[in-house]
Structures are given as structure tokens and as C-alpha cells.
N, C-alpha and C positions, 0 to 999 in steps of 0.2 A: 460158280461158287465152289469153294473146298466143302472136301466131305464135315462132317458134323462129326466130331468126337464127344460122345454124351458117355460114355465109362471108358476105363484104363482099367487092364488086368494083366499088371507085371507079375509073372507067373512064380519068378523065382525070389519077389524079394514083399515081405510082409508087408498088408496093407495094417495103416496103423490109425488110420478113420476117413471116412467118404463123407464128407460134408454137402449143401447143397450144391455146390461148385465143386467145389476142391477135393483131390484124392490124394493123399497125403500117404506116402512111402516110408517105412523103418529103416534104416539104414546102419545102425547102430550110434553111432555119436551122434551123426546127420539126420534129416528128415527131406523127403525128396517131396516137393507141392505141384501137383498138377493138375492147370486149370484147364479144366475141362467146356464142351459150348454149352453144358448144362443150363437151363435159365428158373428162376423161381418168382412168383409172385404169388402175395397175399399169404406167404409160408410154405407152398405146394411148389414142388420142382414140376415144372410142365412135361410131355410126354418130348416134344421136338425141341431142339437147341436153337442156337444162334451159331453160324459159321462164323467163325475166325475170335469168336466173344474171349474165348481162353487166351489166345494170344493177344489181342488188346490188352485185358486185360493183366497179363504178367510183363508186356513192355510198357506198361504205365507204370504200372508198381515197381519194375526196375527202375525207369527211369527219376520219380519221385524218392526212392531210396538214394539212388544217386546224389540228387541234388540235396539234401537234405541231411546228410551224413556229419556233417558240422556241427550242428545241432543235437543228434542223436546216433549213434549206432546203430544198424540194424543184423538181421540174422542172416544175411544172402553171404553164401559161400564159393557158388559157382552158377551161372547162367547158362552157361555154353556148354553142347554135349560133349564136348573134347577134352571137358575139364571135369566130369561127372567120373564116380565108380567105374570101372569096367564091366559091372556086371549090366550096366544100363545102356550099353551102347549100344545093343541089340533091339533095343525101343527107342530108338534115333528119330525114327519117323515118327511117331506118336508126343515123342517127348520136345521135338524141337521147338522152340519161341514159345513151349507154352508150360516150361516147369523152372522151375527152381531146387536147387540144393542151398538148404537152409540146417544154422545152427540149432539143436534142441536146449529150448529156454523153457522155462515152466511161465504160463501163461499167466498175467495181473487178469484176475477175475473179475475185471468192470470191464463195459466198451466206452471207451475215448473219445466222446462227441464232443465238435468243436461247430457254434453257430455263429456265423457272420451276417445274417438276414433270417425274418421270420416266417420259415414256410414248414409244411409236416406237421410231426405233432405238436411241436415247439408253435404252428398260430395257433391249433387248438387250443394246446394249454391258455395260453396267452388272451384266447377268446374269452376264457372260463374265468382266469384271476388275475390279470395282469402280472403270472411273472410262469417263469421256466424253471422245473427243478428248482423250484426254492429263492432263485433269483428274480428279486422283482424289476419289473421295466418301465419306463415311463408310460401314460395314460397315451392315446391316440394315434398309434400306431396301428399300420395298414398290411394284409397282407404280402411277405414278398422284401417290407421295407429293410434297409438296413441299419441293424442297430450300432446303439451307440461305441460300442464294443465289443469286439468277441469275447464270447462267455463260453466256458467249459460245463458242459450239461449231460454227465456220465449215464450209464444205463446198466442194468442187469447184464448177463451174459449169458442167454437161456439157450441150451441144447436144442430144444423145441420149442416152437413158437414166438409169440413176442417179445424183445426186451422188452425190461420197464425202465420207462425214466425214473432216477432215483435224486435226491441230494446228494450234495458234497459230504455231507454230513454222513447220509447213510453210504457211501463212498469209502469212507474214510474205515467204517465198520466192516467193511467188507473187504476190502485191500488191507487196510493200514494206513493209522493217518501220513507216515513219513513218504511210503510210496503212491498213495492219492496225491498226494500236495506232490512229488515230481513228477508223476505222467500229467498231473493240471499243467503248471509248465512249460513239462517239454510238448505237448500236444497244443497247446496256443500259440508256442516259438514255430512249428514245424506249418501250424495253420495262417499264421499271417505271411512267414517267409515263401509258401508257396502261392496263397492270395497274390499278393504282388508280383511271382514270375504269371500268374496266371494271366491274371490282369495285362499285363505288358504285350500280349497273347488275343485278346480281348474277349476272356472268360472270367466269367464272375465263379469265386467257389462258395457257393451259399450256404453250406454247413458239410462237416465230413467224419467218421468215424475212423480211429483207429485202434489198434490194439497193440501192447507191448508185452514183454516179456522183461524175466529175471535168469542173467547168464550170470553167475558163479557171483552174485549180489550186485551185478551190471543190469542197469535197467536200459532195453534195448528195441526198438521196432521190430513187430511181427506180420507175420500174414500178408494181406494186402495193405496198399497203402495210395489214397487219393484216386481211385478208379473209379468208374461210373456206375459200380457197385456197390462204393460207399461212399460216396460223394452226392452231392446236385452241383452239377458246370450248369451256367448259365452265360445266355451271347449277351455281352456288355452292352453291342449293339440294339439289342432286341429286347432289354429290361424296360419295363414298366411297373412301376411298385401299384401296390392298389390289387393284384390280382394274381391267380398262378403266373407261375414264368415256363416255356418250354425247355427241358433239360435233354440233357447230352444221358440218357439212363434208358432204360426201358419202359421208361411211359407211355410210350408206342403200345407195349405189349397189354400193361396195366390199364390203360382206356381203351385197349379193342375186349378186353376181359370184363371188362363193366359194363360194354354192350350187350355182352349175351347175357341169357339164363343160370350163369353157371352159380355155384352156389358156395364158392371159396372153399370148397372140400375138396381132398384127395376122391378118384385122379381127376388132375384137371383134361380143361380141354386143349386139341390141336388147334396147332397157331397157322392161319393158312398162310399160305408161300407169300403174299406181297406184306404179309404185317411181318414175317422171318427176315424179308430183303429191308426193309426198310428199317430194324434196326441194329442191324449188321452193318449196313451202311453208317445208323445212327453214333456206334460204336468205334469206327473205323474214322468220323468225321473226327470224334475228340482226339482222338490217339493223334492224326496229325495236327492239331492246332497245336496239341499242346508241345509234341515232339519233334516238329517239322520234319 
């Protein structure tokens, strides 16, 4: 296995925020995103990574930005280190298959959840009052099942800690109703159009998050986009409604963390070497179904 890149320290060009994953470069007009094999559960970034998780995960997001550009704009400038700054060639190694040079938008302050099946907190809710974010669902529905329609079920955008699922309504207070009512939208156009390359694939996309931005009053795709960091893939083959489904994510990681003692607080604990390989692997399997 490659080495694990858990921080970046481009010496000569501003960091401009370290997110759990993502270290995120000033560049002046541009913004340089680099994913890192950083991994987080339950809010806590663990102490060991995931080899290769950074580039999976920025060749998914390429390649879903790709596909989906019809639809929506997004902020990717340059992929490839031959086409970056000069001043970043010297971080060629660090930076290769796992950054992006992206345009600076000012970020729509909701997340973009889009659910096609009910699993997460979306059965909870569901347990509680039959409906989601203010949407209500028909009676007798199971976990896993898919529903009648996809539904746009927006969230908070908390620095720390958990979103909260919010309404449309309160969505709308908090964006602006003009730009709630386009990212609802274009993020249901971008969630069915990729459902169906998915599908053809034989992955189920059971709900996915994303985030948009505003370029010069252009409303544009940000960040990540349909990775198994903001997604649940599920094998079409291996769906059974009624119960969890096993996902293409780090559940690996989150059911070996529920076995121990640990107490969901910073720091967590070390992930031993067969639960690091197995979802690195786990990571490594979506990238090609979906990319071949």
C-alpha cells in the first residue's frame, strides 16, 4: 500500500482552511482542494488514514463533475499538475490524483441532500412522524425501502459538529427562497441523472449530499461531489429492503468503532491494519464500478 498522506504543508502558498479531509490552498482568484487519506467518524478525524481514500475520492468527484456539467456548472479549473500555478509543481508528488484547482464562489450556506431510499437519519426521522424535513411519506414503509420519489431534504452547514436536518421552508430563510428553490432543482436533476448512470453500473445511490456555490450571481457545483463521503452506493445485486444495506463508505470503520469502548470523543482511537486494508480496498472497489 502507498504511503498515507494525513496533512499537506505547502510552505509557500496560504492555507486558507483544513477541513476534516480537505486542505484547501489560497491561490489568489483560485482555491487549490487537497484530499487528503484523513478519515472521520462520529465528528472525530481518527489518528491513522486510509491509503489512496484522497484520490478516490477526487477521481470520483472529477469524474461526476464531468458527467454532470449539462446540468449544472461546477468550480474545477484544472486536474492535472501541468496545468496548476508554477508555484505548485514542486508539490507534484503530494499533489498528484488528489487535488483540484478550483474557482472561488462564496458558498450557499445549506447542504444539498438529495434521498432516493430511506436509510440514516431520514428512517429515524421517519420512525418518529412519518415524514422527512417537513415532507410527509406514506404509512408502512420499511427500512432501506425506496421511496416514492426523490425528495430534497436540506441540512444546516455546521463548522463543527452535526448538521441538522432543516425544512424547505427554513432553507429558504437561510439561503433565500430564489436560490433554495434552484439548488432544490438542480440537485434532484444532478441526483436522478447520476441514479441512473449508477444504476446501469449496478449501484444503487441511496441519498447524497452536495454543495453549491455563487460565481459572479452563477449558481455552480462545489467541493465534493457523489463520493462515498457523501453518498451511500449500494450493490443493486445485494439490496434487500426491510433492513441496513452494506455500503461502498466507511462503515467498515464506523462498526469496528462501535465495537470498542471508545466514547465518540476526541482523540479517537487507532484503526488496526486489516480494518485500514479492508476499506481502502472498500473505496478503491466504488471508484471502479463506477469509473471503470
Amino acid at each position: 500500500m502507498e504511503d498515507v498522506v494525513l496533512t499537506t504543508n505547502l510552505t509557500d502558498v496560504p492555507l486558507f482552511k483544513r477541513g476534516k479531509v480537505r486542505d484547501v490552498y489560497d491561490l489568489g482568484e483560485n482555491l487549490l482542494i487537497v484530499a487528503t487519506d484523513r478519515i472521520s467518524a462520529f465528528d472525530v478525524i481518527l489518528p491513522n488514514g486510509i491509503p489512496n481514500k484522497g484520490k478516490v475520492l477526487t477521481k470520483i468527484s472529477v469524474f461526476w463533475f464531468e458527467k454532470v456539467k449539462h446540468i449544472v456548472e461546477n468550480h474545477i479549473v484544472a486536474t492535472e499538475i501541468e496545468d496548476f500555478p508554477s508555484v505548485l509543481k514542486k508539490y507534484s508528488d503530494i499533489l498528484k490524483d488528489r487535488s483540484m484547482l478550483v474557482k472561488k464562489a462564496k458558498p450557499v450556506p445549506i447542504e444539498c441532500i438529495v434521498r432516493g431510499y430511506l436509510s440514516g437519519s431520514a428512517w429515524q426521522d421517519y420512525k418518529k412522524n412519518k415524514s422527512i424535513c417537513g415532507i410527509s411519506l406514506p404509512e408502512g414503509l420499511r427500512e432501506s425501502d425506496k421511496l416514492p420519489e426523490a425528495i430534497f431534504t436540506p441540512s444546516t452547514k455546521a463548522e463543527e459538529g452535526h448538521d441538522i436536518n432543516i425544512t424547505f421552508e427554513e432553507a429558504k430563510s437561510i439561503a433565500g427562497s430564489d436560490i433554495a428553490e434552484a439548488v432544490k432543482i438542480k440537485s434532484l436533476e444532478v441526483y436522478k441523472e447520476a441514479s441512473l448512470l449508477a444504476e446501469k453500473k449496478g449501484i444503487i445511490i441511496a441519498d447524497t449530499k452536495m454543495e453549491f456555490g455563487l460565481l459572479d450571481g452563477k449558481l455552480i457545483l462545489i467541493d465534493e461531489l457523489l463520493t462515498p463521503d457523501s453518498s451511500r452506493f449500494w450493490s443493486k445485486a445485494e439490496y434487500i429492503p426491510g433492513k441496513p444495506q452494506d455500503s461502498f463508505d466507511k462503515q467498515i470503520v464506523r462498526d469496528y468503532l462501535l465495537s470498542t469502548n471508545w466514547d465518540k470523543t476526541p482523540p479517537g482511537p487507532k484503526l488496526p491494519k486489516e480494518i485500514v486494508e479492508k476499506t481502502s480496498k472498500r473505496y478503491e472497489e466504488i471508484l471502479n464500478i463506477l469509473t471503470n
